[in-house]
C-alpha positions as CSV (number, residue, x, y, z in Angstrom):
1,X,1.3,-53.8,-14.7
2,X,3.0,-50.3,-14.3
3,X,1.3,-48.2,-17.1
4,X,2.2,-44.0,-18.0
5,X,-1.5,-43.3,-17.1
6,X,-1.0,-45.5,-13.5
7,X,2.4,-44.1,-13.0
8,X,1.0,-40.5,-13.6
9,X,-2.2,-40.6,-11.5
10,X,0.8,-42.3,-8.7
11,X,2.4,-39.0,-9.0
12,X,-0.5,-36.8,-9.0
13,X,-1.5,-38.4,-5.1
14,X,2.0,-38.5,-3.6
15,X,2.0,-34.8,-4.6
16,X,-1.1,-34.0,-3.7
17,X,-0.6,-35.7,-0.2
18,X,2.4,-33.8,0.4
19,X,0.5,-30.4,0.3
20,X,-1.4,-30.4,3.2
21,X,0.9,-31.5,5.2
22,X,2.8,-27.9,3.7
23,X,-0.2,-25.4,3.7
24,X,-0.6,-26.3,7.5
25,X,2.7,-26.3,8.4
26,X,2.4,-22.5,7.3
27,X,-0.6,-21.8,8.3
28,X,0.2,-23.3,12.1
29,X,2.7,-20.1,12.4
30,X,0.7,-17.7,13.0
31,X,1.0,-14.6,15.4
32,X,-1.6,-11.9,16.4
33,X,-0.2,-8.5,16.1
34,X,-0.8,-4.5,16.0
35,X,1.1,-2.7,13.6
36,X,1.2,0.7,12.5
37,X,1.3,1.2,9.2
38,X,1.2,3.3,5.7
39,X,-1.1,2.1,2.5
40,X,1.9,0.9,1.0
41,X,2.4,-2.4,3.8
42,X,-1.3,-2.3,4.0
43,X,-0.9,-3.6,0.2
44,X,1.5,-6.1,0.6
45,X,-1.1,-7.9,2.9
46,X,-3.1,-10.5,0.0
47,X,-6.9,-9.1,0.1
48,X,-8.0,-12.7,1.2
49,X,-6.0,-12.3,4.5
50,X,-7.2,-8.7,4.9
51,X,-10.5,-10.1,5.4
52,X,-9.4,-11.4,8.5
53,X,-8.0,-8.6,10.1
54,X,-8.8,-5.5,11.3
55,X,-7.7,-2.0,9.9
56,X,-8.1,0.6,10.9
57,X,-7.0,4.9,10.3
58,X,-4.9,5.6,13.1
59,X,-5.6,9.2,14.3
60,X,-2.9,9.1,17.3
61,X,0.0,11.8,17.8
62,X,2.5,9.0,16.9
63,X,0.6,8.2,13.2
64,X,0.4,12.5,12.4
65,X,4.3,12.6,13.4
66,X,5.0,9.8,11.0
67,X,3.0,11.2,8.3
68,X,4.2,14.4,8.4
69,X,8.0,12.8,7.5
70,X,6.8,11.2,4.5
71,X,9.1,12.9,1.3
72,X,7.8,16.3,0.1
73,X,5.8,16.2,-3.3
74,X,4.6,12.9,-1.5
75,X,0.5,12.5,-0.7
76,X,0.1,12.8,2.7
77,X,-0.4,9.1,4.1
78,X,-2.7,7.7,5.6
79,X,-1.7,5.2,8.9
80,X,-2.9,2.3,9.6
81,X,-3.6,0.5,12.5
82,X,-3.9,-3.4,11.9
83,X,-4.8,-5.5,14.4
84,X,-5.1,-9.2,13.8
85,X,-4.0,-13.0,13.4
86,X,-1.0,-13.2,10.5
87,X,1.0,-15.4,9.3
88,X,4.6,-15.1,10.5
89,X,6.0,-15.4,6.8
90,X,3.4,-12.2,6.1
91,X,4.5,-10.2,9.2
92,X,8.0,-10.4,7.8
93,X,7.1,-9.2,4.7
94,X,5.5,-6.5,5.6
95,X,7.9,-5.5,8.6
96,X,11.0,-5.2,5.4
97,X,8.2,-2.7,4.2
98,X,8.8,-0.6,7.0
99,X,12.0,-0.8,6.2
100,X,12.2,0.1,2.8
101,X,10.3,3.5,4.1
102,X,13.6,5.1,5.7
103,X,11.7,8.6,6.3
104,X,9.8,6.9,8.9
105,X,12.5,5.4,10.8
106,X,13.6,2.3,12.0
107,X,11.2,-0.8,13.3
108,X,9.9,-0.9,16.6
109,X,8.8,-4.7,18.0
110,X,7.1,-4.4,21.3
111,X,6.1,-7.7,22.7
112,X,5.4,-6.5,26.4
113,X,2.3,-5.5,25.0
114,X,-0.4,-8.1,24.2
115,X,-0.5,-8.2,21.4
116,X,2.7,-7.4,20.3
117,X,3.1,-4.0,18.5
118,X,5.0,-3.1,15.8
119,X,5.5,0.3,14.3
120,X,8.3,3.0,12.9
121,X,9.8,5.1,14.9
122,X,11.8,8.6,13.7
123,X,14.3,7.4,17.0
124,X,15.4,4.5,15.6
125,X,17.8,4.6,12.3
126,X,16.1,3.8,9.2
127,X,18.0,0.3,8.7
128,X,17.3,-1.0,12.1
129,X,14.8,-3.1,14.0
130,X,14.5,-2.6,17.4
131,X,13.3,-5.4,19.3
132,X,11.8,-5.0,23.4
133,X,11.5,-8.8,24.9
134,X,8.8,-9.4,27.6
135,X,11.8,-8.5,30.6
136,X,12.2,-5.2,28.4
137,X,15.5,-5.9,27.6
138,X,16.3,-4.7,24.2
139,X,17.7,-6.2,21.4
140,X,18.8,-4.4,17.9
141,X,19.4,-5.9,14.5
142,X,20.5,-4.5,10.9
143,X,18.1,-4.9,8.0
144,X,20.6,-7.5,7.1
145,X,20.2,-9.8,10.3
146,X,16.5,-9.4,10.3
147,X,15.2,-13.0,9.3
148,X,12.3,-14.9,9.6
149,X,14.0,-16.9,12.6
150,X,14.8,-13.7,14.3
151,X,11.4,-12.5,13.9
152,X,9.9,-15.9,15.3
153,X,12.4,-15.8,18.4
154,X,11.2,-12.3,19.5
155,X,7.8,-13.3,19.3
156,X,8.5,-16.8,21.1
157,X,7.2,-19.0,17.7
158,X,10.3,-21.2,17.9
């Protein structure tokens, strides 16, 4: 006999079998990266998944440059360098971060280098991701086109 309590608890284990099955579907895509980065992407990264990277002031040419272009009446920033395993959902969201900072450029992806790096650059325009395969050959995208599948065929995830 079907009661509400027998029904409920039903419901409560097909939904609670259905999560894992979720969590490691997302947690299966991650990539190891090096980005180079302000405070403000260095925030949108969750503090539990901080713990697993590593960060890093970066004190290279490149970082003064991009610091120096940040708006006037601004703090000077401080860059970042982050090294470590992230999830691919995570890298996008903090890749539109760069983005968002137009007086630092466009995006840089670098995945000749191992890890891949990704950083601003004052060459790029400020709406565009630049992406350099493995052969070199480069590929450019609009804020607009830049999608999680995009992200995960430069990096080779799909």
């Amino acid at each position: 006999m079907l009661t509400r309590r027998t029904f409920h608890i039903g419901l409560i284990a097909l939904g609670a079998s259905g999560v894992p099955s979720a969590v490691g579907g997302q947690q299966g895509e991650t990539v190891t990266v090096r980005i180079r980065a302000d405070e403000s992407v260095r925030a949108a990264i969750p503090p539990i998944a901080q713990g697993n990277l590593t960060i890093q002031p970066d004190q290279s040419a490149e970082a003064r440059d991009l610091a120096g272009r940040s708006p006037p009446g601004r703090a000077l920033p401080v860059i970042f360098i982050i090294v470590g395993a992230i999830a691919a959902t995570q890298l996008l969201q903090m890749i539109k971060e760069l983005l968002r900072q137009v007086y630092y450029g466009g995006v840089l992806i670098d995945v000749r280098s191992q890890p891949p790096s990704v950083t601003s650059d004052p060459k790029i325009p400020a709406d565009m991701v630049f992406v350099i395969d493995a052969q070199g050959k480069t590929t450019q995208y609009t804020t607009d086109q830049f999608s999680l599948d995009v992200l995960k065929g430069a990096l080779k995830m799909i």
